[in-house]
C-alpha positions, 0 to 999 in steps of 0.5 A: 500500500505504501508503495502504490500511494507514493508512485499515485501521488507522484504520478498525479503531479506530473513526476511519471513523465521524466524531463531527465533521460536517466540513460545520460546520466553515469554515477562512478563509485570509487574505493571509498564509495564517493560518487563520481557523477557524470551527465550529458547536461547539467542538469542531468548530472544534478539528477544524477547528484540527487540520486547518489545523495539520496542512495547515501542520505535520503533521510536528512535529504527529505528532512531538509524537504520537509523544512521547506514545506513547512512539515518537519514538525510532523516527523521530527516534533518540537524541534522540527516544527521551529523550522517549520515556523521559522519559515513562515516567520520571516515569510520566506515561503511567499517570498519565493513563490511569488517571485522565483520565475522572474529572480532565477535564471533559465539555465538555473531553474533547469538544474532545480528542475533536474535535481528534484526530479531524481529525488522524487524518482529516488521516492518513486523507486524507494517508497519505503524510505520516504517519511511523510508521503503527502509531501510529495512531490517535492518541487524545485521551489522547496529546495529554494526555500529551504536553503534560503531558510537555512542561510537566513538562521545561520547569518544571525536570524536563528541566534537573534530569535535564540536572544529574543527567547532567553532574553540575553540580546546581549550575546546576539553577536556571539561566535557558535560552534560551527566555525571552520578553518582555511590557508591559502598560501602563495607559490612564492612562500612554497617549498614547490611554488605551488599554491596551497589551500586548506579547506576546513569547514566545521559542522555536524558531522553527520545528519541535516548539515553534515558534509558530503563529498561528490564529484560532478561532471557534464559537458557543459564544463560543470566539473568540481570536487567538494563537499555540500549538504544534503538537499544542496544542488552545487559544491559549496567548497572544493575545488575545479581542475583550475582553482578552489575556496573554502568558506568560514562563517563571519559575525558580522551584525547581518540583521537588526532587533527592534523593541516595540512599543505597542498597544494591543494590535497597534506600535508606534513609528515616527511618533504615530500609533501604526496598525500591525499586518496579521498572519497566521502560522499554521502547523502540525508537531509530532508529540509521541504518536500523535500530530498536533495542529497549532496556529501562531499569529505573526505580527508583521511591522514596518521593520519586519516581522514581530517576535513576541516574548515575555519580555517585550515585543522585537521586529527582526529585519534580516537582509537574508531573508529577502534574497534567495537567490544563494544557490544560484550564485553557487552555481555560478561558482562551481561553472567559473573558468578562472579568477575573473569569472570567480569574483563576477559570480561574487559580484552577485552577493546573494549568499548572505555570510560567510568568508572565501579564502581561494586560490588557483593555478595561476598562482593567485590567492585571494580572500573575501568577506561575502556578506549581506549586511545592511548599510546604516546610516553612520549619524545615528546611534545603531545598537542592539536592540533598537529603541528609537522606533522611527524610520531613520533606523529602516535601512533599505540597502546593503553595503556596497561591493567595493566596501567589503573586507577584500585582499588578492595576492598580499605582498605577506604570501598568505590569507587564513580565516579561522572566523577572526575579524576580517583586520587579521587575515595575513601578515600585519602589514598587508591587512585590509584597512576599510570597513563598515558599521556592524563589521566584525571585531573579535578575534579568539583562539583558532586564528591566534594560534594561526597567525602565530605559526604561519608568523613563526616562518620567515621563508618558504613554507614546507608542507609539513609545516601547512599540515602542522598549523592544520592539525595543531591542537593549542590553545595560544598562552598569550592571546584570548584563551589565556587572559580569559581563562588565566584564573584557571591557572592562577589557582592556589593549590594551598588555598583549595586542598580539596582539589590541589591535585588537579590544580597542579597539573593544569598548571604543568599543561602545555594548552595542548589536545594531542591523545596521548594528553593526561591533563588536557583531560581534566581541561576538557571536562572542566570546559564542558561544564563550564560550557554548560554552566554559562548556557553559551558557546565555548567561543564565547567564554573566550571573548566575553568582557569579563574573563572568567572568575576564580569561583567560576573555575573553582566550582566546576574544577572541584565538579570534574575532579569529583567526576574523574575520580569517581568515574575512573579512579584517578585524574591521570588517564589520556584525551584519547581514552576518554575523547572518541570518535565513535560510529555504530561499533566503530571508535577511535581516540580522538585528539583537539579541543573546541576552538583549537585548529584541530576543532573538536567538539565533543558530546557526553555519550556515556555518563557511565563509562565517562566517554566523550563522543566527537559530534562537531569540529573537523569534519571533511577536509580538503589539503590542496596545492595548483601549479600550471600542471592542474589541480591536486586534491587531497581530501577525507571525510570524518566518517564515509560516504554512506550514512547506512550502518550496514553499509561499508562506506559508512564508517571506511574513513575514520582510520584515515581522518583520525591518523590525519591522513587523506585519500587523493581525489582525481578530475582524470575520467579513465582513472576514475572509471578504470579503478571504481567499485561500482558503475551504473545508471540511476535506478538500474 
């Protein structure tokens, strides 16, 4: 019944009649289960792309789905169901039905059109897996707006709407979890005078927003290796046979809050009581086996829509919100012969964040700080929230191109972005000296500690030493870690007997997280909890104003001991023992910290034996050089290219990434043919 219900839905939408000739379509399999995706068109290889996606990750795939038709509350429950409201709050859903035909190009909707098609042929073919059959079909529209909604949360909406809710809009501004790491070196610093280029995105590393490595090709010039998300269309970070870029997040002020004064259905603007817009939110959640409807009225005002708390009124305008063109632009990206054309797709700016650090087989490296960013008025008093309630504050465009944090081949040989202010990106006489209202200040420990290794060498750079500033697992002992944490380390062991013990070998620490590390066990515990004491990102105990007090340390310090020694008998045992990486029965110890160049984010996942499992940080990674001979890449993942348990690629890169080794990744068809595990057409 399942079955015939779901090819009936599909059928009567139109999905039996195919617009892809799957016959043009190739999908290779190599040794680690990548796909190596081949079609006539682009659009076919994106069908093609869709279907090896949903072959290795249907479920986040259609998860991502359900979140662009406002469903994901039906299969995911209060979690899901923010999404689905987040959605229809910034009115993301009307914005691209309304307006896709006429925003996106030709070219761009029959790539859309492609995709969706193998991923409803995908449902047709495996009913079984499908989650909520009245979603389908989906259509191209739904991806759209799911990563619209995606980006919007990432660049500031999600953690302003977070703010709102817990009343702390003080830390509206805050760096989270996922951060990334990139190094673009220029051939004049290098050993081989090749460019060189890390890319290092830090996510989940698995579910919704973990990464996955495939190789797309077409005749139309379509040919990249790197790494998206599910439900993604293009790379988002790797590289073509000419150039690559990876990206980092940046914490630019993307979006404003506004506290409202209001009355009943009406707030004050320009001095006058306005009459807000109503609509209405209607949802469905999962609680146990049941599904709930709910509806949430959605004010909306002249800034934006209202987000109601019990602390008052605030309008969020977020430019994210307001473009969904983001995917298009990757495209653009991914189809780019060379530098030029790169920086013409950028000229775009629809993708509302994040940094671009490049380099190609010209020799060029190059970095960007994309952003949507409004552009405010410098007369006035901008702050967060803002209380003035006039028109002065409604800003209506963003800054301009040429304004943007921009450098291109620095006389210093290098660019990295680790998430720091956009002022230290390279040596400091070569800096970028512009800037902007609600530009990025801050720096903490990633970029630190990569300014001082790369500052360590005066002449050409090894590529031990590019692997070595990638994996280093140190936290600086002169920058951000070591003022905000300094009480730590300035405990007296005569004053708390009770926990001199562990006192002393924080003081004999080397600020490192290498496996083998005995007290980098006691500071990791001792991180978690105050991590968990705060309520906030870890960055943020780095950056905020006041570092953190004696008795802060004390109390949480005194918690980990008692842990440890009740857990495992004694405050001596290794990183690596207690800090894993672990998938089904696989497991492996695993070296770094948060906020270290070997970001590891880890997890509490057996209170009993005392195991830490790695949930975010590192996760797939390319290490690349380019010269006049093409492109080289060097890639893993944190996992495998599958996230079935019974499959064999579910697990087959973990010895790799944790012995900091990678597999070589090629453009050359014949090799990639001759030497796969698998070749075939979808769904034969």
């Amino acid at each position: 019944m399942r079955s015939f219900v779901v090819c009936l839905l599909l059928s009567l939408a139109g999905f039996s009649k195919a617009q892809i000739n799957s016959q043009d379509v190739t999908i290779v399999r190599d040794s680690f289960g990548v796909p190596h995706i081949y079609g006539k068109t682009d659009a076919d290889a994106a069908y093609g792309l869709a279907w090896a996606h949903s072959e290795d990750d249907f479920k986040s795939i259609q998860q991502n789905l359900l979140a662009a038709k406002g469903m994901l509350g039906q299969v995911m429950g209060k979690e899901g169901v923010l999404f689905d409201f987040g959605l229809r709050f910034f009115g993301i859903d009307t914005l691209v039905d309304n307006n896709y035909e006429r925003v996106l190009s030709a070219d761009f909707r029959k790539l859309l059109n492609g995709y969706i098609q193998g991923v409803n042929d995908y449902a047709m073919a495996h009913p079984n897996e499908v989650l909520l059959q009245k979603a389908l079909p989906f259509k191209p529209q739904d991806m759209v707006k799911g990563s619209t909604l995606t980006l919007t949360l990432f660049a500031g909406a999600g953690i302003a709407l977070k703010s709102i809710k817990d009343n702390h809009i003080e830390l509206l501004h805050q760096p989270n979890e996922i951060g990334s790491n990139s190094l673009a070196i220029a051939p004049a610093r290098t050993e081989d005078g090749k460019a060189w280029l890390l890319i290092n995105s830090h996510q989940p590393i698995e579910g919704r927003f973990a990464w996955y490595e495939a190789h797309i090709k077409s005749d139309e010039g379509w040919d990249i290796i790197g790494g998206l998300f599910p439900g993604g269309t293009t790379i988002f970070v790797g590289s073509t046979k000419k150039f690559g870029w990876a990206h980092t997040t940046n914490y630019h002020s993307f979006g404003d809050i506004y506290k409202l004064e209001h009355k009943g259905n009406k707030y004050r603007y320009d001095g006058a009581w306005k009459t807000f817009e109503v609509k209405k939110a209607h949802l469905r959640v999962k609680l146990g086996g049941v599904k709930i409807g709910i509806t949430r009225r959605i004010r909306v005002c002249e800034y934006g829509p209202v987000f109601q708390s019990k602390h008052g009124w605030y309008a969020l305008r977020y430019p994210g919100a307001m473009d969904f063109r983001a995917t298009e632009q990757w495209y653009r990206m991914n189809k780019a012969n060379n530098l030029t054309e790169f920086q013409q797709a950028l000229k775009m700016e629809a993708i509302p964040l994040f940094n671009i650090t490049y380099a190609d087989c010209d020799g060029n490296i190059f970095y960007e700080s994309g952003c949507q960013v409004p552009l405010r008025d410098s007369t006035l008093n901008w702050h967060t929230p803002i209380t003035a309630n006039t028109s002065a504050f409604k800003w209506t465009s963003l800054v301009p191109y040429e304004r943007k944090a921009r450098l291109l081949n620095p006389a210093c040989g290098y660019l990295f972005s680790c998430n720091q202010t956009q002022y230290s990106v390279t040596g400091k006489s070569c800096n970028w000296t512009g800037g902007f209202i609600g530009i990025q200040q801050f720096n903490y420990n990633r970029g630190e500690r990569y300014y001082e290794m790369l500052e360590e060498i005066n002449e050409k750079y090894t590529w031990a030493d590019f692997r070595r500033i990638k994996f280093d697992t140190r936290y600086s002992s002169s920058a951000s870690y070591a003022r905000n944490f300094a009480a730590v380390f300035k405990l007296d062991e005569k004053k708390y007997p009770d926990i001199a013990d562990a006192i002393t070998k924080l003081k004999k620490w080397n600020l490192a997280g290498d496996v083998d590390n005995k007290e980098a066990t006691i500071a990791m515990i001792m991180q978690e909890k105050l991590q968990k004491e705060w309520k906030v990102p870890f960055a943020f105990l780095m950056i905020k104003k006041e570092p953190l007090t004696e008795e802060n340390v004390v109390a949480q310090l005194r918690a980990t001991q008692k842990f440890m020694l009740k857990t495992y008998g004694t405050l001596d045992i290794p990183l690596g023992d207690v800090q894993r990486m672990i998938r089904g029965n696989v497991s492996f110890p695993a070296s770094g910290l948060r906020e270290v160049s070997r970001a590891a984010d880890p997890k509490l996942y057996d209170k009993k034996k005392g195991i830490w499992r790695i949930v975010n940080g590192d996760g797939y990674i390319q290490m690349n050089r380019y010269s006049k001979d093409g492109a080289e890449i060097n890639s893993v993942n944190a996992y495998g290219a599958s996230s079935h348990a019974g499959n064999k690629h579910y697990t087959d890169q973990m010895q790799l990434f944790s012995r900091q080794q990678f597999k070589t990744m090629t453009f050359n068809w014949e090799s990639i043919v001759r030497n796969a595990e698998r070749i075939y057409i979808p769904g034969r």
